[in-house]
C-alpha positions in Angstrom: -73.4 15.8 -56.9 -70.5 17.6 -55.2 -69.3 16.0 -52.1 -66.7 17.7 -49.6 -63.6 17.2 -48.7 -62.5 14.8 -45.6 -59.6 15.9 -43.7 -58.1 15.5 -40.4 -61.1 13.5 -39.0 -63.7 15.9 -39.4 -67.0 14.8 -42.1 -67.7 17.9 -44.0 -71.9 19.0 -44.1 -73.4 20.5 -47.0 -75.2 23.6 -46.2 -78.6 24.0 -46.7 -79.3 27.1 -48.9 -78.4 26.3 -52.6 -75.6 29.4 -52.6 -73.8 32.1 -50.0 -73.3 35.2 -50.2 -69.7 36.8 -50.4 -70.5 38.3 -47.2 -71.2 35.2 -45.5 -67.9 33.5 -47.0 -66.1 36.1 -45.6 -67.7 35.9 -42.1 -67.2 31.7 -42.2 -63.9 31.3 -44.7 -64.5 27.6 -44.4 -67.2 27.1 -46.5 -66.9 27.1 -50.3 -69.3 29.2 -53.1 -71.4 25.7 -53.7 -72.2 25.3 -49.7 -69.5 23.0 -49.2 -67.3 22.9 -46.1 -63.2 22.3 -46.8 -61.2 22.0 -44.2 -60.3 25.2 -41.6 -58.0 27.3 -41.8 -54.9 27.3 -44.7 -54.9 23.7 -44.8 -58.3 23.1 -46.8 -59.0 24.4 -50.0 -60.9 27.1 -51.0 -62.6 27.5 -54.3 -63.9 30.5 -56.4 -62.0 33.1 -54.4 -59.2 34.3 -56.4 -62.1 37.2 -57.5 -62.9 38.6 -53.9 -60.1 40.5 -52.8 -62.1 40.8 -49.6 -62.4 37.3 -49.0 -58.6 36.9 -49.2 -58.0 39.7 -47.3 -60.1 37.9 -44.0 -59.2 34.5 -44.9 -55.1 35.7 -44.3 -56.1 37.3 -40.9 -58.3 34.6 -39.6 -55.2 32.4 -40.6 -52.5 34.2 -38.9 -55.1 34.4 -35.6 -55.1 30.7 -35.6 -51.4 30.2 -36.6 -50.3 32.3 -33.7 -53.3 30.1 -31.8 -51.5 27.1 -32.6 -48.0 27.9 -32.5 -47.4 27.4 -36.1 -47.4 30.7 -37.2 -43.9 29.9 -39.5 -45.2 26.3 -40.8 -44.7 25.9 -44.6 -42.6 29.1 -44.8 -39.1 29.5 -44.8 -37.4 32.8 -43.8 -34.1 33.9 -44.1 -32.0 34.6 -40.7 -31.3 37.8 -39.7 -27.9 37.9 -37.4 -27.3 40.8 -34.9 -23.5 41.6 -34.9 -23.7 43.1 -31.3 -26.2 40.6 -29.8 -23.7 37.8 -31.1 -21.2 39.6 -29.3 -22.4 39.7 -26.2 -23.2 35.8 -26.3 -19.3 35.1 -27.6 -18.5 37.3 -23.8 -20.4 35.0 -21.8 -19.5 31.6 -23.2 -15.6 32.4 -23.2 -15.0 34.9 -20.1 -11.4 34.4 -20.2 -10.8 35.1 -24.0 -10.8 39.1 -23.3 -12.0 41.5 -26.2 -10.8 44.5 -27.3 -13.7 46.7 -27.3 -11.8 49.7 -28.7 -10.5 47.5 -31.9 -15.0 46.4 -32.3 -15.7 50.3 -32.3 -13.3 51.8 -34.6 -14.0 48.6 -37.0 -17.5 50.1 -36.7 -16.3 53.8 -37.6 -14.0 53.0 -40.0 -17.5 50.6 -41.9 -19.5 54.0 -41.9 -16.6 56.2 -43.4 -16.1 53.7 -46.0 -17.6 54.2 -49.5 -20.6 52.3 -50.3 -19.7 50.4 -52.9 -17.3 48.4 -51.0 -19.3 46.4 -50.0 -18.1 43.0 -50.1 -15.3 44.0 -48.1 -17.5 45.3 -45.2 -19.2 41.8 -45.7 -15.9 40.0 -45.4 -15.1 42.2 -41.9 -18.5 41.0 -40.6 -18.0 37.5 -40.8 -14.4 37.4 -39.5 -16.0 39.2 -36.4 -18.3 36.5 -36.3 -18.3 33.7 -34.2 -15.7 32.3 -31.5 -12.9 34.3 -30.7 -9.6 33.5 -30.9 -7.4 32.6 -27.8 -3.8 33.0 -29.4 -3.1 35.7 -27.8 -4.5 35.7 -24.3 -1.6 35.8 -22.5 -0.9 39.1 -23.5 -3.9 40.1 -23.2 -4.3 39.2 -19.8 -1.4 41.9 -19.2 -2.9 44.5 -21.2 -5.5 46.4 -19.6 -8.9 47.3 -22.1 -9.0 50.6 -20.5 -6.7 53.2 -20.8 -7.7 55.4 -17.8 -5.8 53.5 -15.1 -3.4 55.1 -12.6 -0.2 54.4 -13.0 0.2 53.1 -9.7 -2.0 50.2 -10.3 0.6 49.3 -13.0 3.5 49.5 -10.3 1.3 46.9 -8.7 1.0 44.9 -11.2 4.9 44.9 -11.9 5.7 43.8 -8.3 3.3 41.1 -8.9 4.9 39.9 -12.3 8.1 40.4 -10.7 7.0 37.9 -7.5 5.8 35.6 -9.9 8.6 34.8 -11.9 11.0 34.7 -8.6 8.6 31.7 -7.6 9.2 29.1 -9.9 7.1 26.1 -9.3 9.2 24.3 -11.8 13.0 24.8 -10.0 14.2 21.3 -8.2 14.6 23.4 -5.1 10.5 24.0 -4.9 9.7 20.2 -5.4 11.8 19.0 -2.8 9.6 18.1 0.3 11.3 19.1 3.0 9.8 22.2 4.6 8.3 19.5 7.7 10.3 16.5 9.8 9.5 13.2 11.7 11.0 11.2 13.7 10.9 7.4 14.3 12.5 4.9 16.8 13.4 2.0 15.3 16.1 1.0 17.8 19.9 2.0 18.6 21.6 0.3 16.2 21.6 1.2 12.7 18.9 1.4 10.3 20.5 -0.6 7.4 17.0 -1.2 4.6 14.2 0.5 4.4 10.8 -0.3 1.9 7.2 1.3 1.6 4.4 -0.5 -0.5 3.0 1.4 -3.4 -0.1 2.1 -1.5 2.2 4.2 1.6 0.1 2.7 4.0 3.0 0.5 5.5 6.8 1.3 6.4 9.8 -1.6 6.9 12.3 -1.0 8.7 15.4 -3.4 8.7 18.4 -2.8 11.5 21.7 -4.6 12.2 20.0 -5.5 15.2 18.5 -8.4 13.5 14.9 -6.5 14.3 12.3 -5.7 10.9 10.0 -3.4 12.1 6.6 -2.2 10.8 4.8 1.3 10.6 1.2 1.5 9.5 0.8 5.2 9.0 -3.0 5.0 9.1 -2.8 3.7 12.9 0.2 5.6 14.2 -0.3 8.7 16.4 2.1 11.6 17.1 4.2 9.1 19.2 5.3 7.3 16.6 5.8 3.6 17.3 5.8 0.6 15.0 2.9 -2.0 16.0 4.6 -4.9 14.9 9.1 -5.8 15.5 10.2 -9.0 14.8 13.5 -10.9 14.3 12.5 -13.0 10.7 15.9 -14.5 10.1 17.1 -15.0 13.5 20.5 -13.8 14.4 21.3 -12.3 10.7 21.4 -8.4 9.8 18.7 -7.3 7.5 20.4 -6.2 4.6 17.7 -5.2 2.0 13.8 -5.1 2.1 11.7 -5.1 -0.9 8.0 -4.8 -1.3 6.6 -6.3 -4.7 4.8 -3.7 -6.6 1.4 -5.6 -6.0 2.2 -4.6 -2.5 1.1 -7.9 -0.6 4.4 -9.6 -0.2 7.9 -8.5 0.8 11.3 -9.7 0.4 13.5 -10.0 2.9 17.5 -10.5 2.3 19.6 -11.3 5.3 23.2 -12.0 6.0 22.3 -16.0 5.7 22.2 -17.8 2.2 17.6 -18.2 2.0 15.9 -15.5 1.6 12.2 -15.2 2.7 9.3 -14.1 1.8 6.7 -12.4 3.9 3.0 -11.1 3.6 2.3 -7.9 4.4 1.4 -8.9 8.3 4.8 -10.6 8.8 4.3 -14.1 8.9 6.5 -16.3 6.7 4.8 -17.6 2.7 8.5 -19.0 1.2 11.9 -19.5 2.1 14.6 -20.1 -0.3 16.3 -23.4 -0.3 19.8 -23.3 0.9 22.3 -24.9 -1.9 25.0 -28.0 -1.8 28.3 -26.1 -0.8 30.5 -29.1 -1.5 29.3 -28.4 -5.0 32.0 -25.7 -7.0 29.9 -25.4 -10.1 27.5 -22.5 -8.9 24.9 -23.5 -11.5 24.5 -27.2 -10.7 23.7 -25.7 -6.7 19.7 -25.4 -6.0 20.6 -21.9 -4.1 22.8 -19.8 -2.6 25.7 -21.2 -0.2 27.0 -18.0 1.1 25.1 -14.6 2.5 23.3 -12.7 0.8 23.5 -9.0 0.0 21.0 -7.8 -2.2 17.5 -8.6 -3.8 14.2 -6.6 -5.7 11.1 -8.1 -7.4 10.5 -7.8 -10.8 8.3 -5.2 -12.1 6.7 -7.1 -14.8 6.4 -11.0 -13.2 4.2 -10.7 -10.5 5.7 -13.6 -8.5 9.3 -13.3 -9.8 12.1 -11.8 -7.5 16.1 -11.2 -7.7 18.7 -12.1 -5.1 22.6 -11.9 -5.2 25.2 -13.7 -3.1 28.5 -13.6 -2.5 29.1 -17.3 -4.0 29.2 -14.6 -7.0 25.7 -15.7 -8.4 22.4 -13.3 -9.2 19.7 -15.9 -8.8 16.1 -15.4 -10.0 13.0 -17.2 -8.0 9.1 -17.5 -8.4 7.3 -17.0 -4.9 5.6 -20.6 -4.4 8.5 -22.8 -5.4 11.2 -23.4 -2.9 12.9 -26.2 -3.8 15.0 -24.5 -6.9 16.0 -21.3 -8.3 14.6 -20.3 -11.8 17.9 -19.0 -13.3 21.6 -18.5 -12.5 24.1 -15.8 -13.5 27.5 -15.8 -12.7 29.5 -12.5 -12.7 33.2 -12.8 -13.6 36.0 -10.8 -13.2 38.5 -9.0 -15.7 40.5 -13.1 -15.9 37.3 -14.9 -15.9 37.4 -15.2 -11.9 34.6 -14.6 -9.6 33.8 -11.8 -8.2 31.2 -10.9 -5.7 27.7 -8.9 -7.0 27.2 -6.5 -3.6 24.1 -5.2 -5.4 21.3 -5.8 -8.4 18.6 -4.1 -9.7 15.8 -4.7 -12.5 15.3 -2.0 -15.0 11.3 -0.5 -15.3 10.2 -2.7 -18.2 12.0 -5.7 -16.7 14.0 -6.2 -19.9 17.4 -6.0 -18.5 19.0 -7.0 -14.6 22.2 -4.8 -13.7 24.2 -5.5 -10.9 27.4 -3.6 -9.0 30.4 -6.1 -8.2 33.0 -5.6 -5.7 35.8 -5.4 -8.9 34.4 -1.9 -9.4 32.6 -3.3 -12.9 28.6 -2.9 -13.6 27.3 -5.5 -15.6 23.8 -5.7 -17.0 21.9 -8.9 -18.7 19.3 -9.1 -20.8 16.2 -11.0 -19.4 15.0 -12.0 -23.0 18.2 -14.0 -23.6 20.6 -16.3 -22.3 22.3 -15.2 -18.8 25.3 -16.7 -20.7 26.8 -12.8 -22.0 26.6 -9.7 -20.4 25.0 -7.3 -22.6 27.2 -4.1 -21.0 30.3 -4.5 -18.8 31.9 -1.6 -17.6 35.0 -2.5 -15.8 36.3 0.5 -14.8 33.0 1.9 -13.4 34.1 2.4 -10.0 37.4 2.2 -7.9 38.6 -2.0 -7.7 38.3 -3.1 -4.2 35.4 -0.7 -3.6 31.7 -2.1 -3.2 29.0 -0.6 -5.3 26.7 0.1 -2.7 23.6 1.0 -4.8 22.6 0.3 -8.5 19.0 1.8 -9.4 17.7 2.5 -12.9 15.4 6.3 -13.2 12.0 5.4 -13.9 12.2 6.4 -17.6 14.7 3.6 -17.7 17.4 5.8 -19.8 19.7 6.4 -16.6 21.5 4.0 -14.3 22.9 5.7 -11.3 25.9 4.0 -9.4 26.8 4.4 -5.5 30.1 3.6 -4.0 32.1 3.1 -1.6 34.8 5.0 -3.0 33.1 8.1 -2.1 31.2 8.8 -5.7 27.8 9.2 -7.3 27.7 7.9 -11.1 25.1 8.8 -13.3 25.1 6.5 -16.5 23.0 6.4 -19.3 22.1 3.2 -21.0 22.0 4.4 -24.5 25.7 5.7 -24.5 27.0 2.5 -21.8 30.6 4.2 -22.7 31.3 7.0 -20.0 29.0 8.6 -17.0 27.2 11.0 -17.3 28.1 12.9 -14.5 30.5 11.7 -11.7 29.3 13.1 -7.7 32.7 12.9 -5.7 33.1 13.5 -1.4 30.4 11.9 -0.5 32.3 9.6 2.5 30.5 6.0 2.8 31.4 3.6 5.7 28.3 1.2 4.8 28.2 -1.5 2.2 24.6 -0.8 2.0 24.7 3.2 1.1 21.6 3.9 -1.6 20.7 6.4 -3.9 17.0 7.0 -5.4 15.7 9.3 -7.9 13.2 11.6 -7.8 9.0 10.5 -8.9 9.8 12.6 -11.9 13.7 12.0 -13.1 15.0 15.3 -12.2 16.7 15.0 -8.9 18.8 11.7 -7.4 19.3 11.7 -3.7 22.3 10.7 -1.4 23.5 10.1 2.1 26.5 10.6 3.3 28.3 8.7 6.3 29.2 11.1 8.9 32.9 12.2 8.5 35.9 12.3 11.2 35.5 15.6 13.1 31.9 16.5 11.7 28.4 16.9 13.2 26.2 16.0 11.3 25.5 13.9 7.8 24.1 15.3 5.3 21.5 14.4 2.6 22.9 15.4 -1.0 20.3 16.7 -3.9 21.6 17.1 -7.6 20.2 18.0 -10.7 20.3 14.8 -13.1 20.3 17.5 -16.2 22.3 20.4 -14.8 24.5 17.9 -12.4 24.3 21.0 -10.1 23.6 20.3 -5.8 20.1 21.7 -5.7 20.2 21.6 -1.8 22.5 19.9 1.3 19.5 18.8 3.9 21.4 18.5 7.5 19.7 15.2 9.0 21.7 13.9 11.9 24.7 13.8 13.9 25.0 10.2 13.1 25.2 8.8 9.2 23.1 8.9 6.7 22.6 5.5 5.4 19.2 4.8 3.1 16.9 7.1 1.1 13.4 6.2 0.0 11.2 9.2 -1.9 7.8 7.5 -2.2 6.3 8.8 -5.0 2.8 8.2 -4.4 2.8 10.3 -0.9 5.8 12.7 -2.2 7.8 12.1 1.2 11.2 11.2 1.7 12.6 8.5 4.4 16.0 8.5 5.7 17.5 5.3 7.7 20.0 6.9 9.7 23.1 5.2 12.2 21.5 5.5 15.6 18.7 3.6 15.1 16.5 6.9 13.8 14.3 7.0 10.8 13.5 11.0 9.4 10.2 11.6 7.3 10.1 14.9 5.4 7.6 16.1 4.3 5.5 19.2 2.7 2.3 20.5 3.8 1.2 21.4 0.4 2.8 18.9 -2.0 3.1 15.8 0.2 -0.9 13.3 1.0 -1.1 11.1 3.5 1.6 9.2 5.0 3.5 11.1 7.4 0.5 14.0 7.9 -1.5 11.9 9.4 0.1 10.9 12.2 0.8 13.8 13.5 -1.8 15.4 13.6 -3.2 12.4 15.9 -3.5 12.6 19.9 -2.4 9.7 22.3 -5.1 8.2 23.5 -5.5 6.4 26.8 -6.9 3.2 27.2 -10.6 3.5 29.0 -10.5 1.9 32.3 -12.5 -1.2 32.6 -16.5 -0.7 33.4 -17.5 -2.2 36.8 -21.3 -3.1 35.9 -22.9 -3.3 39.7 -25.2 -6.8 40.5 -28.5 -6.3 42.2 -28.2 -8.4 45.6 -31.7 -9.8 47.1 -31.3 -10.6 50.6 -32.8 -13.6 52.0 -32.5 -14.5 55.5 -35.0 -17.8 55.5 -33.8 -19.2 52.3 -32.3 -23.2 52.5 -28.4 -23.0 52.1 -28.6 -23.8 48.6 -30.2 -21.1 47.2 -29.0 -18.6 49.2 -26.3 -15.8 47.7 -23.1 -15.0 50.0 -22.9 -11.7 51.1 -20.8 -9.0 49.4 -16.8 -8.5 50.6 -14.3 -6.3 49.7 -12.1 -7.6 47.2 -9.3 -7.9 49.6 -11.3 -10.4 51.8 -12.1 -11.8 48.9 -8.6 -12.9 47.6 -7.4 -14.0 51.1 -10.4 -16.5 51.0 -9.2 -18.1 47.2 -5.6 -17.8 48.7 -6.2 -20.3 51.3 -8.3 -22.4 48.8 -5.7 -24.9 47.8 -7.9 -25.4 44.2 -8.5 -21.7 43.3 -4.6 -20.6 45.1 -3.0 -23.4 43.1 -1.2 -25.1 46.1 2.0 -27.7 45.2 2.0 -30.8 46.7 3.3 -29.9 50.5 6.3 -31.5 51.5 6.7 -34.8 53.1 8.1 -34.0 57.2 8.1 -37.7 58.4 9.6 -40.9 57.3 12.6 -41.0 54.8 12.4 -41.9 51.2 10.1 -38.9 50.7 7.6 -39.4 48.5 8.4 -42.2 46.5 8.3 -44.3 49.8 4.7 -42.9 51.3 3.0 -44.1 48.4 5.3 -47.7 48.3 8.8 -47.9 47.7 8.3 -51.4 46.0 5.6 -52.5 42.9 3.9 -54.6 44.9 3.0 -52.0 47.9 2.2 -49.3 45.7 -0.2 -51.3 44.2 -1.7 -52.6 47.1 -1.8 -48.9 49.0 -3.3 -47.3 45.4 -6.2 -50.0 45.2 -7.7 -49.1 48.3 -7.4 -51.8 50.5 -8.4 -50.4 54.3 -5.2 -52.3 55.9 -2.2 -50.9 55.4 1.4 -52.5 55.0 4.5 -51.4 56.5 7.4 -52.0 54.5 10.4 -52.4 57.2 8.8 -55.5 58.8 9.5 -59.2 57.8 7.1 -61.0 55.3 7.2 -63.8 56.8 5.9 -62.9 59.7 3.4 -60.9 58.3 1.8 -64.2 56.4 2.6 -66.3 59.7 0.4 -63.9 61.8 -2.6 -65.1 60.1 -1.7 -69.2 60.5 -3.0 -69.9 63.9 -6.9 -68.6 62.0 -6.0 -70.6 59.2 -5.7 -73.7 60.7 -8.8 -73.1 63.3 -11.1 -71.5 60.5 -9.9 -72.8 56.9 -12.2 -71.4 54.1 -10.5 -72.0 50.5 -8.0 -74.7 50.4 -8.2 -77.0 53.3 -11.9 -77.6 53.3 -11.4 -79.2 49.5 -8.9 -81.5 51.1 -10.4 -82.5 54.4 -11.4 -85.9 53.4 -8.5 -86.8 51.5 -5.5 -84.6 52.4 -2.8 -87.4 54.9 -1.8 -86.3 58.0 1.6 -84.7 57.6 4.1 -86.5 60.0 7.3 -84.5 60.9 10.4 -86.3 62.0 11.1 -85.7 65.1 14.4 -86.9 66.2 17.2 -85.6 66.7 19.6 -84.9 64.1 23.2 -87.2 64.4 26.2 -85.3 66.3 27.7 -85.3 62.7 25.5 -83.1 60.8 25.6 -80.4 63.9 27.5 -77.2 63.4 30.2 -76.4 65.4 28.6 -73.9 67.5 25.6 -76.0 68.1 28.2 -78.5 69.8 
């Protein structure tokens, strides 16, 4: 016996006639010449119909009908794909917009594949498959300029001329347009002059330092269009401010005065460290715990976190961790041309911390490797500057390839660290009366700012801009009519500080180029302080209350205050002064121990001082005698009568005057 098939789930039935027809299998294509039921559609099997065309014919429709009914019309055949050059086109348009096409170069491609011969073919295949697929985006910039269609007026391209020609007269890229200066503030630190200035990485905060012994701070994020600093402060008493120094975590600052300890302060103000002072009866420098004469320079280390850099003029550069006071990490010693000292009047750490350079009043720069001993100097340049002249400023680019040099002999030197030999560059006239004169560099190496001290007969100072790779003056900023003393370009809020002579400190700033900082405070309003609220009380009047529950009527506040005033608690009142007696004071309350003690303990009788003693206790001896209570009583019985001699005394033993 024949059994069908089982598949997906289903139990196949026999039928119940012993054959069917060919007309019945093509009305039911599932069941088989036997009566037999395999499967539906072209997953079952059918048997004994490879003879009836017909029967194929129906069983293909009905399979394509369920197929399409299923969604698996293409299941178990493969077909090849058929590509549509235009379609593909259009797609390679959309996804790349900006990559244009040359429509003209697709058409005549197409022209010149009709006119071709047949039998090439291949070729025409080749063409078809480089047009294919993502174009090409070498040449988009002239393409941009060309224009697909040729029926344009010619003034159009006029326009587009001007245009090019505007475009390449604005150069984004020139010194000149990165220089933010097109905006100005101004900020009162005091009247003296602003000698160190220092911004945290952040440009949140502003220092100010001042010869009037003042360190002022700006918070830029609370400051309105009026421009004052919330916090001034004297941190090292009667001492200059010489240099301030933010560490580049931004919580703590360094402070170098004209005294011999530095400090350390958080970013509030308050004092974290203090330097120790050193032995100055000591002469070997490296055997002293600190410095033993003033300061006048100091930075933080990039790399060490708690590490910082001061120089003295006991002609040291000493290195210190934040946290220990008692003694300096490290000591260098700068030298002169004979071996003598001479003093460091600046010092700087390069970017990666590797190497500490410092400016000496010799005219010599001398640099020292942090990985060795500070016994060497790894580059000494003797004739750097004019002898006699203090180096001002030493500051290292932020590549770390160029040193730049600021003196008092009225130059700018740009060095550079891989040829130590000669300057690059050397920036004369620019007049420096201050020992503290900086320079700084650009965020991206391409400028290095000056200031200038105001000459004899001039108006204003200026603020000097050169190229560091053409050495050329990209621009001369007029600042003040007083000098020009320190420069700070933050590079973070891409604004520029100046710390002038009278006290003034000048933002500039650009409206496109620079954030934060500056902008924001002047866009702010001054705001008044809201008057205090006067919240009203509820009063119940209560005529038939008792005394102690009742509430006292309301008064003006002016009857009020006359009431406190002649309340000697609430008013306050002194002691009044004493108008009788003498001895003031000290003799109302007893001008001896013994009365003060006996007025202070309350006793209800009171003692005069200016009369005799004895009589006092003899006023009492008459009531003794009559009415004895402690002593005689006890001694009634057995105390002897007392018996006093009562003749007269010999004519020998009388005085004169009793004679």
């Amino acid at each position: 016996m024949n059994r069908g098939k089982i598949t997906f789930g289903k139990i196949n039935l026999k039928s119940s006639g012993p054959s069917t027809s060919s007309t019945e299998s093509a009305e039911n294509p599932t069941s088989s010449s036997d009566g037999t039921v395999s499967g539906f559609g072209s997953f079952g099997r059918r048997e004994n119909t490879k003879d009836d065309p017909v029967a194929r014919i129906s069983e293909d429709l009905d399979n394509s009908k369920l197929h399409e009914v299923m969604g698996i019309s293409g299941f178990g055949r493969k077909q090849a794909k058929q590509f549509d050059i235009n379609e593909m086109i259009q797609k390679a348009k959309q996804n790349a917009p900006k990559a244009l096409v040359d429509e003209k170069a697709i058409t005549e491609g197409g022209e010149d594949k009709k006119s071709k011969d047949p039998d090439d073919d291949d070729e025409e295949s080749e063409e078809d498959e480089e047009v294919i697929g993502p174009i090409p985006t070498g040449g988009v910039n002239e393409n941009r300029r060309k224009k697909v269609d040729k029926g344009d007026d010619s003034d159009g391209d006029d326009d587009e001329d001007e245009q090019d020609e505007d475009d390449d007269e604005f150069d984004e890229d020139a010194p000149i347009n990165k220089l933010p200066h097109s905006h100005e503030v101004e900020m009162r630190h005091g009247s003296k002059a602003v000698v160190a200035l220092a911004s945290d990485p952040s440009g949140v905060r502003l220092a100010s330092g001042s010869m009037d012994y003042n360190l002022n701070f700006w918070d830029f994020s609370g400051m309105d269009k009026s421009m004052k600093s919330f916090r001034s402060m004297q941190p090292c008493e009667n001492h200059p401010i010489r240099n301030l120094y933010y560490s580049f975590s931004g919580d703590m600052m360094l402070v170098v005065s004209g005294s011999s300890q530095a400090k350390v302060l958080d970013r509030d103000g308050f004092e974290k460290m203090e330097c120790v002072k050193g032995d100055q009866y000591i002469a070997d420098m490296s055997k002293t715990k600190g410095h033993i004469a003033g300061l006048t320079s100091g930075c933080w280390s990039p790399v060490r976190r708690e590490e910082f850099l001061t120089s003295g003029m006991d002609s040291t550069l000493r290195t210190w961790v934040f946290a220990k006071t008692k003694e300096q990490r490290a000591v260098i010693k700068t030298r002169a041309q004979g071996g003598l000292k001479t003093i460091p009047t600046s010092c700087a750490y390069n970017r990666d911390g590797t190497l500490i350079a410092a400016g000496c009043s010799d005219g010599s720069l001398q640099t020292w490797d942090t990985r060795k001993m500070f016994v060497h100097t790894t580059h000494c340049i003797r004739d750097a500057h004019t002898k006699g002249a203090d180096i001002s400023s030493v500051l290292f680019s932020y590549s770390g390839f160029q040193l730049a040099s600021r003196s008092m002999d009225e130059t700018l030197k740009l060095w550079d660290t891989r040829a130590f030999k000669k300057p690059l560059h050397v920036f004369d006239g620019l007049f420096s009366r201050y020992d503290t004169t900086d320079c700084c560099f650009s965020p991206d190496d391409t400028m290095v700012l000056t200031g200038e001290s105001l000459p004899k007969g001039a108006k204003q100072a200026n603020l000097f801009v050169y190229d560091t790779k053409t050495f050329d003056l990209v621009a001369k900023l007029p600042i003040t009519d007083s000098h020009v003393i320190r420069t700070l370009w933050h590079p973070k809020l891409n604004q520029i500080f100046v710390g002038c002579g009278n006290g003034i400190i000048r933002g500039l700033y650009d409206e496109k180029r620079s954030m934060r900082g500056a902008k924001l405070c002047v866009v702010r309003t001054h705001r008044k302080k809201k008057e205090s609220e006067i919240v009203g009380t509820t009063q119940i009047i209560t005529p038939h209350a008792l005394p102690m529950f009742r509430q006292e009527k309301t008064r003006s506040v002016r009857k009020k205050l006359e009431k406190d005033r002649l309340d000697p608690v609430k008013s306050k009142r002194p002691d009044l002064p004493i108008t009788s007696g003498q001895g003031g004071r000290v003799a109302s309350s007893g001008s001896t121990l013994s009365s003060y003690v006996i007025r202070n303990l309350g006793l209800s009788k009171r003692v005069e001082d200016d009369q005799d003693p004895r009589e006092a206790i003899l006023k009492y001896a008459k009531e003794a005698a009559e009415n004895p209570y402690w002593i005689a009583p006890a001694y009634a019985k057995t105390q002897p009568k007392p018996i006093f001699n009562s003749e007269d005394e010999p004519e020998s033993k009388k005085t004169k005057t009793e004679q």
